[in-house]
C-alpha positions as CSV (number, residue, x, y, z in Angstrom):
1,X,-1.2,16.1,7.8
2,X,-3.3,13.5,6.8
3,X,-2.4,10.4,4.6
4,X,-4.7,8.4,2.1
5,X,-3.4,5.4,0.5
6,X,-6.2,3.6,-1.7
7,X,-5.6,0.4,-3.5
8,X,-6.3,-0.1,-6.8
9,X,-10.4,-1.8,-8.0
10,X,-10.5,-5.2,-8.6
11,X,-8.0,-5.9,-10.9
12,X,-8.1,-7.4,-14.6
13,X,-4.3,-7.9,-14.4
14,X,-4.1,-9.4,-18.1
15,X,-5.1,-6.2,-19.5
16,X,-3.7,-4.1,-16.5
17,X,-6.4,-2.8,-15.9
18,X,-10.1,-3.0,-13.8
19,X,-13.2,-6.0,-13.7
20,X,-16.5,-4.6,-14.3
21,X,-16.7,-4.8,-10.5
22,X,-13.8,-3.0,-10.0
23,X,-15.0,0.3,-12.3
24,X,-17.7,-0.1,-9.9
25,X,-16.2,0.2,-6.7
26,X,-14.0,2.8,-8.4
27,X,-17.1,5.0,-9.1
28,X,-18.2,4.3,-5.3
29,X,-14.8,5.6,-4.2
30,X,-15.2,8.6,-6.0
31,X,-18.0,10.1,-4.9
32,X,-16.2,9.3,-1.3
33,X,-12.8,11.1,-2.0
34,X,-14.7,13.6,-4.3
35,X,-15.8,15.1,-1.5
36,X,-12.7,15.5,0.3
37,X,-9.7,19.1,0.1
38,X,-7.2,16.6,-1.1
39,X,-4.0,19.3,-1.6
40,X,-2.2,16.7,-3.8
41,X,-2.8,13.4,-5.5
42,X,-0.1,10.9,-6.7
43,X,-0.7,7.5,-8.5
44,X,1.2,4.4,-9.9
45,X,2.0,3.9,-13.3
46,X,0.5,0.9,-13.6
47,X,-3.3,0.7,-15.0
48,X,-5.4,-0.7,-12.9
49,X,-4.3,2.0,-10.6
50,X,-4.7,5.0,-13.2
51,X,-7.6,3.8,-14.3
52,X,-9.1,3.5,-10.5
53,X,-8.1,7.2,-9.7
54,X,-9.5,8.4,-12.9
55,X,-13.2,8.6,-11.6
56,X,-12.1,10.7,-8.8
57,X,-10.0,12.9,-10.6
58,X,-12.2,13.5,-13.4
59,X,-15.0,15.1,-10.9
60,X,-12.7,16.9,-8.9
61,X,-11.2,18.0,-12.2
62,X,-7.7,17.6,-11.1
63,X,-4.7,15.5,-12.0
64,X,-2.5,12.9,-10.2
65,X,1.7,12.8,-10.6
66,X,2.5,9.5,-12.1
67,X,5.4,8.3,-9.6
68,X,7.5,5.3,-10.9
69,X,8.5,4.0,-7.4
70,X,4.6,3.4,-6.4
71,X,4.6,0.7,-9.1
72,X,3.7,-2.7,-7.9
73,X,7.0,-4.6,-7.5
74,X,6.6,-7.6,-10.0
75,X,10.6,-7.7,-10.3
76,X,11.8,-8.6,-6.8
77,X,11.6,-12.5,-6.6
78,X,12.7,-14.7,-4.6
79,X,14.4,-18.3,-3.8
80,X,12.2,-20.7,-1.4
81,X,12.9,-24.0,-0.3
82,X,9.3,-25.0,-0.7
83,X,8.9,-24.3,-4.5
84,X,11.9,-25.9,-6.9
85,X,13.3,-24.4,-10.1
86,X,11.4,-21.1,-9.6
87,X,10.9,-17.8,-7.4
88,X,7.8,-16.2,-5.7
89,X,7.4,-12.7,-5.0
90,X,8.8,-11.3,-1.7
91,X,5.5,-11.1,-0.1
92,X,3.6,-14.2,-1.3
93,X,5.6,-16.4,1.7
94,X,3.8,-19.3,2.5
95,X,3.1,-19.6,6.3
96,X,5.0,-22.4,7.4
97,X,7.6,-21.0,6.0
98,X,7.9,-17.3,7.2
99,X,6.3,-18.2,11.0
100,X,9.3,-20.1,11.2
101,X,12.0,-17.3,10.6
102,X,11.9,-14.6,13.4
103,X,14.1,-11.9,11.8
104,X,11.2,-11.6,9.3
105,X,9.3,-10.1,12.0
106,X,11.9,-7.5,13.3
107,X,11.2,-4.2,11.9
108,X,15.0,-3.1,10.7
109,X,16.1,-6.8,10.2
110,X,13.3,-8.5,7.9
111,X,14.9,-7.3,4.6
112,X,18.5,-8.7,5.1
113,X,17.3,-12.6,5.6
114,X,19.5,-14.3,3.2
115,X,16.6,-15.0,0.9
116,X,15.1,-11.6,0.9
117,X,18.6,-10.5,0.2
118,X,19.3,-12.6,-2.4
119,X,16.4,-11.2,-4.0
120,X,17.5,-7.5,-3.7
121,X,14.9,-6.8,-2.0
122,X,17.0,-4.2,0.4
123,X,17.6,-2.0,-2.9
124,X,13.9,-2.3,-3.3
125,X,12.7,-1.1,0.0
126,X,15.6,1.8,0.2
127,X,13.6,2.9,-3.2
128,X,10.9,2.4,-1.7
129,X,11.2,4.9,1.3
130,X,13.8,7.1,0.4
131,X,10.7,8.5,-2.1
132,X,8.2,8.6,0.4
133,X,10.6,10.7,2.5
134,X,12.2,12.9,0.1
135,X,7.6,13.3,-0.7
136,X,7.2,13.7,2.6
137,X,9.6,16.3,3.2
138,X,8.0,18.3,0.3
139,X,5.0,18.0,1.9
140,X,6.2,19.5,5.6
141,X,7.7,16.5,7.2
142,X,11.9,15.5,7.7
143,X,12.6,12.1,8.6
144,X,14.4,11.9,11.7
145,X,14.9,8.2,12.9
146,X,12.1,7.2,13.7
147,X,9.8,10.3,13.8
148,X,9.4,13.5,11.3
149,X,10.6,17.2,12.0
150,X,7.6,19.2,11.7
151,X,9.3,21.7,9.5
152,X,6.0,23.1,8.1
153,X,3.4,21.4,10.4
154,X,-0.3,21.9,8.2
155,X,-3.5,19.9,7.8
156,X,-3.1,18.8,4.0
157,X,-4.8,15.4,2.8
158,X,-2.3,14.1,0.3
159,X,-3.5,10.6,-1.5
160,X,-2.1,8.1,-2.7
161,X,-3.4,5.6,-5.3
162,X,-1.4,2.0,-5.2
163,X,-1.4,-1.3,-4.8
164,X,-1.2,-3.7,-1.7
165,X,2.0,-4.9,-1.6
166,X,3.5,-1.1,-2.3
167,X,1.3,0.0,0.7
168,X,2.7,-2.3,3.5
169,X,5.6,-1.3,2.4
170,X,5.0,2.5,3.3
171,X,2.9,1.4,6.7
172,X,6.4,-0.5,7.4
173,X,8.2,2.6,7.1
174,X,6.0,5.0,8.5
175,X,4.9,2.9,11.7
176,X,8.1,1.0,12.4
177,X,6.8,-2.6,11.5
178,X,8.0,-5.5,9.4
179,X,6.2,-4.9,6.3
180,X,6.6,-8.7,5.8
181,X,4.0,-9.0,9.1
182,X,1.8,-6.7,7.1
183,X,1.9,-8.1,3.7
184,X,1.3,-11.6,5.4
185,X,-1.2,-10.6,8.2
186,X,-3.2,-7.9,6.8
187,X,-5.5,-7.9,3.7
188,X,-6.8,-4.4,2.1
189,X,-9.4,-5.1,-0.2
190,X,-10.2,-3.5,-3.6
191,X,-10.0,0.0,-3.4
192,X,-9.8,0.1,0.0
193,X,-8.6,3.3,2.1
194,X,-6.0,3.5,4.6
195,X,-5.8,7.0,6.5
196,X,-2.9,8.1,8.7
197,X,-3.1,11.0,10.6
198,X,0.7,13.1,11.7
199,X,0.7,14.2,15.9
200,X,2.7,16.6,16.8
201,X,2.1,15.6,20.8
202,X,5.6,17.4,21.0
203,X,6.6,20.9,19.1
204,X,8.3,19.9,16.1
205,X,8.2,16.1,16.4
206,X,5.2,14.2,14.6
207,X,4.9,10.5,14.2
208,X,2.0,8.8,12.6
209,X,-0.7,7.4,13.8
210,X,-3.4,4.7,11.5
211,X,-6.6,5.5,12.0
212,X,-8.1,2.9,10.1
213,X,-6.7,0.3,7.7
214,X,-8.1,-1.1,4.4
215,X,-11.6,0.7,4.9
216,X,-14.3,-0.4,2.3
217,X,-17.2,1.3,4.0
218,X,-18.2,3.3,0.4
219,X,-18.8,-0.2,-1.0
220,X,-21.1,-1.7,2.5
221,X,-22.6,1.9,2.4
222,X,-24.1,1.1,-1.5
223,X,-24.4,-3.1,-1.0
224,X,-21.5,-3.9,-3.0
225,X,-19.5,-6.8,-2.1
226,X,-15.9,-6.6,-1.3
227,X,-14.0,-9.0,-4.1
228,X,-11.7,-11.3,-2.9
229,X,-8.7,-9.8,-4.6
230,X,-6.1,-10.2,-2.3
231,X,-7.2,-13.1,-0.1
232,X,-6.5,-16.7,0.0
233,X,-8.6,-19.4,0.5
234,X,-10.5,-19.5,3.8
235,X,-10.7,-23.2,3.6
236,X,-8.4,-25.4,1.7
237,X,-11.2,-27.8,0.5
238,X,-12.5,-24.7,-1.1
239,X,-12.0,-23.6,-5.1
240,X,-10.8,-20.5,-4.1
241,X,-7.3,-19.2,-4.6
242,X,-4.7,-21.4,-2.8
């Protein structure tokens, strides 16, 4: 089985929705995953995520299932030393900070640092990847540990359209890796695919295997610029976002 996980365009977030750039690298994406068998297609309730798979859809002539739990996770903020009478979301950690704290890089151990917990962030995750499981197993695949059952191995392309912070979240799950190391260390770009392949290297075991991360080769292919959505400043002397 194969796995696509697209984030949304560049986002207008005060309307929920996309930039004028971002329809535009939404069309691009289309005519990229238009091409594609895609056996199922599930999306985020949020705009700017609807509104990203709707150019694909509407030439494939398909729909997408509206999932609740792909839904960017605005709600789960947390307590930091560094900022005073407010929170910041789990995985906007400032890097003196996190560096600092090595159970933040463990793969079972990141969510139950007493901030993270304090935030409910464990509730979160178990949402989080008890639905991409319980999809999953829909779709062929048991969670076993570490590793799926193959229960009805197949070659379906299932995609998913989402946001960033949602996807390391599911790469975290599915690859046994702090998803705080991804959402900290890793930057997927506007509407950016991800691809993960199953391999069943044993009868009836498959783990999976990334292939390529954050891939924006439909904009490069047509000259459009990646936005900066996502990023941080590459200098701090700089005007961009700090």
């Amino acid at each position: 089985m194969r796995i696509l996980i697209i984030r949304h365009g560049d986002p207008d977030y005060s309307i929920d929705s996309l930039t004028e750039k971002g329809w535009r690298e939404a069309e691009l994406l289309s005519e990229r995953i238009s091409k594609l068998d895609v056996a199922a297609f599930y999306c985020s309730p949020l705009g700017r995520a609807k509104d990203t798979a709707s150019l694909t859809l509407k030439k494939m002539g398909r729909e997408a299932q509206i999932l609740d739990w792909l839904k960017e996770f605005y709600y789960c903020r947390v307590r930091v030393p560094y900022v005073k009478d407010e929170t910041v979301l789990c995985w906007d950690l400032l890097p003196s900070f996190f560096t600092k704290i090595d159970d933040l890089y463990d793969k079972d151990k990141f969510q139950y640092v007493d901030f993270m917990a304090e935030g409910d962030y464990p509730a979160l995750y178990k949402n989080i990847t008890d639905n991409l499981d319980a999809l999953l197993e829909k779709h062929g695949y048991r969670r076993c540990g570490r590793y799926y059952e193959a229960i009805k191995p197949n070659r379906d392309t299932i995609v998913f359209f989402c946001h960033f912070g949602l996807e390391c979240q599911m790469l975290g799950h599915l690859l046994s890796i702090s998803p705080v190391v991804l959402g900290q260390n890793f930057c997927a770009a506007p509407t950016s695919v991800t691809t993960l392949y199953t391999e069943e290297r044993e009868k009836g075991i498959a783990s999976f295997r990334m292939a390529s991360f954050g891939d924006i080769s439909h904009l490069y292919a047509a000259g459009e610029e990646p936005a900066f959505s996502a990023r941080f400043c590459e200098t701090y002397d700089s005007d961009e976002r700090h």
